[in-house]
N, C-alpha and C positions, 0 to 999 in steps of 0.2 A: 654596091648591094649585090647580095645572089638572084640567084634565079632558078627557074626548074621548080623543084619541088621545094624550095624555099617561100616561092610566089605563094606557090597553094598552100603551104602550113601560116604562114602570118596574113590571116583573114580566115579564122576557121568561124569566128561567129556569120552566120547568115544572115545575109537578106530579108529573103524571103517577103512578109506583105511588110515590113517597119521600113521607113522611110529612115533616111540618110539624118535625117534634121531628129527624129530619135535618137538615135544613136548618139549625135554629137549631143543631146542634152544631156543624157544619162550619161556619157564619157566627163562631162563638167560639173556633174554631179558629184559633193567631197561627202564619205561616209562621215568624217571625222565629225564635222561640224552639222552638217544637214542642209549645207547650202548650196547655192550653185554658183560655181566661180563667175565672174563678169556680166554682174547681175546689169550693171548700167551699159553696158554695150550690147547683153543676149538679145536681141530685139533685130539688130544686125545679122548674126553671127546664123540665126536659126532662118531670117530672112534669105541668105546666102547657102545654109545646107537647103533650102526649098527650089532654090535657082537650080541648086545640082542636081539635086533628084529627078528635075524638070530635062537636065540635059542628058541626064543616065537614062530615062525613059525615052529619048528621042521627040521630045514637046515644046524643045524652045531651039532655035535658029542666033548664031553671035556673028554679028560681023561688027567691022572696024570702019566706023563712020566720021573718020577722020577728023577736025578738031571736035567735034562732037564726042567723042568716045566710042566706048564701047558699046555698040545699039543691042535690044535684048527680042527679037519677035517671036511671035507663035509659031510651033508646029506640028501635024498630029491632029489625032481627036483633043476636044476637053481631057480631063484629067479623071478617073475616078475618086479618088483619093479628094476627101472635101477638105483637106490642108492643102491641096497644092492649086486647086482649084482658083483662088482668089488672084495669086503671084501670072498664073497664066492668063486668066482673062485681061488682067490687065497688058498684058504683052500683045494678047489678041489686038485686044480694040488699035492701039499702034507699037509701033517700035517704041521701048524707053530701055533711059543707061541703066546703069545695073543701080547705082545711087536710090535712083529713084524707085527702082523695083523693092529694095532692101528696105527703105525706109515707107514703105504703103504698105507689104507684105506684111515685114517684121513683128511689126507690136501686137496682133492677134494669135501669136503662134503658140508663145510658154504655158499660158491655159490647158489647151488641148494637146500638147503634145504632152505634156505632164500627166493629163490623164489619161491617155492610153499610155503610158510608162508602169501609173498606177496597176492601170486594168490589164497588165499582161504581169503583174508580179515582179514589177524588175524595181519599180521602188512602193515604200510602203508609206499614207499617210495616214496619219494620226490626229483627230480634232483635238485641241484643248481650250483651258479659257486662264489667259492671262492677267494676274490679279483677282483670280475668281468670277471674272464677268466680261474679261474681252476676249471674243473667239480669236484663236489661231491653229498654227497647225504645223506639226512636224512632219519631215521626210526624212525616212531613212530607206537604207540599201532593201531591196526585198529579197526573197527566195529565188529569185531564178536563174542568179548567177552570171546573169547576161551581162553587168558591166564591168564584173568581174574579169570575163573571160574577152573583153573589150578591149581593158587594159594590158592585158596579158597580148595581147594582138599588136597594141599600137606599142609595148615595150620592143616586143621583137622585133620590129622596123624600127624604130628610132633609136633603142641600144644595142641593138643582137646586128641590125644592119640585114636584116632579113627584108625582101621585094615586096610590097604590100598587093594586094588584093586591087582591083579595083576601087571598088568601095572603101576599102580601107583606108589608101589613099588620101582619099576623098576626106575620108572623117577626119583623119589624122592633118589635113591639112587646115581644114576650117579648125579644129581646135589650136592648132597651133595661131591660125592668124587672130584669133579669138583675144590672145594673149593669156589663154589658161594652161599653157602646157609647165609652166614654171610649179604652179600653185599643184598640180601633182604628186611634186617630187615627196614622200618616197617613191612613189607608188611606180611611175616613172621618173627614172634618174637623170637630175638635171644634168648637162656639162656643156661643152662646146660643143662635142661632136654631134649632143641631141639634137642640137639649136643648129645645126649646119644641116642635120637630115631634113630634118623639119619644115628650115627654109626651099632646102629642095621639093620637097612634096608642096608646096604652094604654089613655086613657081610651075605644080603638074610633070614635074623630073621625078617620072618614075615610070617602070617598063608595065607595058600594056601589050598582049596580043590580040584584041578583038580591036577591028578598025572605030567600031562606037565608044570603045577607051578612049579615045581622042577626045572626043567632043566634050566627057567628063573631065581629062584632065585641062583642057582650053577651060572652062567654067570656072574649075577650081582655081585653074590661076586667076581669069578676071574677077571672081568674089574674092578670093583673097586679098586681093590686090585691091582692092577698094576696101574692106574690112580692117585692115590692117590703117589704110589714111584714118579709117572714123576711128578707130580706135585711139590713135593718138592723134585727133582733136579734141575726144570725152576726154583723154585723163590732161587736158593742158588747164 
């Protein structure tokens, strides 16, 4: 991969106050259909963007607690952020693996992270009623272009082989362990070499200059790496 000013062009979408675990839902978000790829594992996948956002903020502590695993504890004030808030406390009260963090975290999360998605314009929903009398509801891509310009980020690191972002990283890793980077293609194009980048950025194989990149890229690899076993246990 480059570097330089390659770093800084593939991650031009911001930050800013969206959390990590946005990002990756709206990057798994398919225009095509109106669905969201890996609907029976997102529960995981959003649980483990929250682990990282925790360790991008400098809020959670990982060490290697030997046949135990990988242990998850508090650090830092509470969180402001009332999504991330749940994933910490429970690290607070004691050390737990990441298993267990994913799966206590995880299932409160697609609700709310979907509606601030809603409520910043990046996707649009739509009530209806099925058969004339059962509510539902569409989602489509909104105005703000933001996962547009998402894709266009995680194509340049995975096909262009441009340095990701921090963050970017980060996204581009959980989607991948997710098992939604296939279901993309076109959008991103599938091959070998994607699927080899990919697995690199999980394993956190990717250049960082801030020494607090560390602690994100160690994360990402321990959720992916747990992410990836549950994933294929759901599809056996």
């Amino acid at each position: 991969m480059t570097s330089g000013n390659a770093a800084q062009s593939a991650g031009t979408i911001s930050g800013s106050d969206r959390l990590i675990a946005e990002d990756v839902l709206l990057a798994l978000f398919q225009p095509s259909s109106g669905t969201i790829a890996g609907e029976n594992t997102l529960f995981y996948v959003l649980g483990g963007a929250v682990l990282t956002d925790l360790a991008q903020q400098g809020r959670v502590d990982i060490r290697d607690a030997g046949l135990r695993g990988t242990m998850i504890s508090a650090a830092g004030k509470r969180p402001d952020d009332e999504l991330l808030r749940p994933a910490w406390d429970s690290v607070a009260e004691k050390p737990r693996g990441v298993q267990s963090v994913l799966a206590s975290s995880g299932p409160t999360l697609r609700g709310p992270l979907l509606d601030r998605l809603v409520a910043r314009g990046d996707l649009d929903r739509t009530k209806k009623k099925v058969l004339g009398f059962i509510p539902a509801t569409d989602l489509s891509e909104g105005r703000s272009g933001r996962r547009a310009g998402l894709i266009d980020d995680m194509r340049a690191v995975l096909v262009d082989g441009e340095a990701p972002s921090e963050r970017l990283g980060a996204i581009t890793a959980l989607v991948s362990a997710s098992g939604g980077l296939p279901v993309l293609h076109p959008e991103i194009p599938w091959s070998g070499d994607t699927a080899t980048r990919a697995k690199a950025l999980e394993r956190g194989d990717w250049a960082a200059d801030a020494a607090a990149a560390a602690v994100t890229r160690t994360m990402t690899a321990v959720v992916t790496n747990a992410l990836v076993a549950a994933v294929v246990v759901s599809n056996r």
